[in-house]
C-alpha positions in Angstrom: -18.5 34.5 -11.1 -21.8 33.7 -12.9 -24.4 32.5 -10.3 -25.1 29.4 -12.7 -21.5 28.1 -12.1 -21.2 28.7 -8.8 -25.1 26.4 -8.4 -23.2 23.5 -10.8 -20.1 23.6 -8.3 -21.8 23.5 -5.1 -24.2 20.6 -7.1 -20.7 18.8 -8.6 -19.0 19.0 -4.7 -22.2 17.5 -2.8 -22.3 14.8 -5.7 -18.7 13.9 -5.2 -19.3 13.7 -1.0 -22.8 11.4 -2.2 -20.2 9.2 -3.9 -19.8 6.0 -0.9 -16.4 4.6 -2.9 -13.3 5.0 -0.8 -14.9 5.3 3.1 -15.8 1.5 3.5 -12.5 1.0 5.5 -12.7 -2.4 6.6 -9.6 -4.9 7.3 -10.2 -7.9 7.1 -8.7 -11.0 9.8 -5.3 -11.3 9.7 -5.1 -14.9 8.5 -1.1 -15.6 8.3 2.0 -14.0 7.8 5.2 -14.9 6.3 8.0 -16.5 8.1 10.3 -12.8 8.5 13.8 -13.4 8.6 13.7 -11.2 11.5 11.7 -8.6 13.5 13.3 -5.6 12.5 12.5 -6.7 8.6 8.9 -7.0 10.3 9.1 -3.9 12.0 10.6 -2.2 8.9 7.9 -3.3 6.8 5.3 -2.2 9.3 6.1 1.2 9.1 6.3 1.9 5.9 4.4 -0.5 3.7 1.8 -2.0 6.1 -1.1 0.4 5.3 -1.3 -1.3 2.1 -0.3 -4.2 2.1 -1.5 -6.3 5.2 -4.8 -6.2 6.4 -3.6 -3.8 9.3 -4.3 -0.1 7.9 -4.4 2.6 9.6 -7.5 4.5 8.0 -5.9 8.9 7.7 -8.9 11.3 8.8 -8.6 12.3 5.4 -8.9 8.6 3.9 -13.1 9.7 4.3 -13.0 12.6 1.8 -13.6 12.1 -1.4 -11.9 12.4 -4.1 -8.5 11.6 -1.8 -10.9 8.4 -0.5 -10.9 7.1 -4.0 -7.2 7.2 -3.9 -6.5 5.5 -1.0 -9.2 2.7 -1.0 -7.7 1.7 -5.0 -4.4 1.8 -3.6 -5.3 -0.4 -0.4 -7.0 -2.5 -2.8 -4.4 -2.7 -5.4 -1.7 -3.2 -2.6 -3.6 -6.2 -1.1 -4.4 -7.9 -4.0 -0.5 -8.0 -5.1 0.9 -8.1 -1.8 -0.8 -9.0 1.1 1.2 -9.9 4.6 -1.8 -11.0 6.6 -3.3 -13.4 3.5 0.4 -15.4 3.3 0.3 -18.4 2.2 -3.5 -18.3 1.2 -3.7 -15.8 -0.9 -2.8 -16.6 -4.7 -0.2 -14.4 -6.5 1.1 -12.9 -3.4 4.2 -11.1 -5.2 6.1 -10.9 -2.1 9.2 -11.6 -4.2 8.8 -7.7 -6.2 9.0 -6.3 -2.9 12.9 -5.5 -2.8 13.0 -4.7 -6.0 10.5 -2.5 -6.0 11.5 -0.5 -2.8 15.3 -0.4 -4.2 14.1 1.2 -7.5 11.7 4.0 -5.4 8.8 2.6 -6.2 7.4 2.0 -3.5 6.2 3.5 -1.1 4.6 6.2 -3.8 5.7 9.8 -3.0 2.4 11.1 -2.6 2.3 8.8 0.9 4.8 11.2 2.4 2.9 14.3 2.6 0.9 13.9 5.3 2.5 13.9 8.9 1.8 10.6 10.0 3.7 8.9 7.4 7.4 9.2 7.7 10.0 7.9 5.2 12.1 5.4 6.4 15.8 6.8 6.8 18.7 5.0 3.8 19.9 2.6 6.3 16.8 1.7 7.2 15.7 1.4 3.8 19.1 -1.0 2.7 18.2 -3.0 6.1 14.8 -3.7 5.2 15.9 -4.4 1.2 18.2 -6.7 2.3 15.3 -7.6 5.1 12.8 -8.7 2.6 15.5 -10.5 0.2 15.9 -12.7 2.9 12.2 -13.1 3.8 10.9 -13.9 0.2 13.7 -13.7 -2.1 14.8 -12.1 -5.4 12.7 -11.7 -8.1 13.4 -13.8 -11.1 14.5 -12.5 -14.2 11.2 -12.3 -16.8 13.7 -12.5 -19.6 15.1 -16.2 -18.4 13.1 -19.4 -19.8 12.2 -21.7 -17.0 13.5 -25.2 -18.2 10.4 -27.2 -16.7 
């Protein structure tokens, strides 16, 4: 390899680790959480979709190297400002409703969540329990095609 590529590379890697997005990995007060229709839904939901959307994530080792910090911190981001847990009831636009349906069609969590070892995927009955879990807890989403009579 030319010894002009390899000084670019080394130059492009310490650039990327000089980058500071993706390692402030703050959480903010829990504020209030929703009224769960039960403690296993809350459980559920902690184990598998807490990270990102409540104020109570666990930060991976690997959450501090960039480009994989990018990643995470958007997603955190992304996941809070949609769905937040620990903001209920003060946060606008908490989409708490999506939630089953988004778990059900295998959206969430992403894939990508799975590979490391401290995530685990939640088992198909514990999946359907905590569907049916957060139906109960904020109900179905409605139907975007349906005109709201107001």
């Amino acid at each position: 390899m030319n010894a002009k590529i390899i000084k670019t590379l080394i130059i492009l890697v310490i650039v990327i680790l000089l980058i500071p997005y993706g390692r402030n990995h703050t959480n903010p007060q829990v504020v209030s959480e929703p009224e769960w229709n039960s403690l296993e839904t809350r459980d559920l939901f902690f184990q598998a979709c807490k990270d990102c959307h409540s104020n109570e994530t666990e930060w991976p080792w690997y959450s501090n190297i960039p480009p994989i910090s990018w990643l995470i911190q958007h997603d955190v981001n992304e996941g809070r400002e949609h769905f937040n847990v620990s903001m209920w009831g003060v946060q606008k636009n908490n989409e708490g409703e999506e939630a089953a349906e988004e778990l059900q069609e295998g959206e969430m969590p992403p894939w990508f969540y799975f590979i490391p070892p401290q995530h685990q995927r939640l088992s198909e009955k514990n999946k359907k329990k905590l569907f049916a879990g957060l139906i109960a807890t904020f109900g179905e989403e409605k139907d975007h095609d349906e005109h709201d009579g107001d």
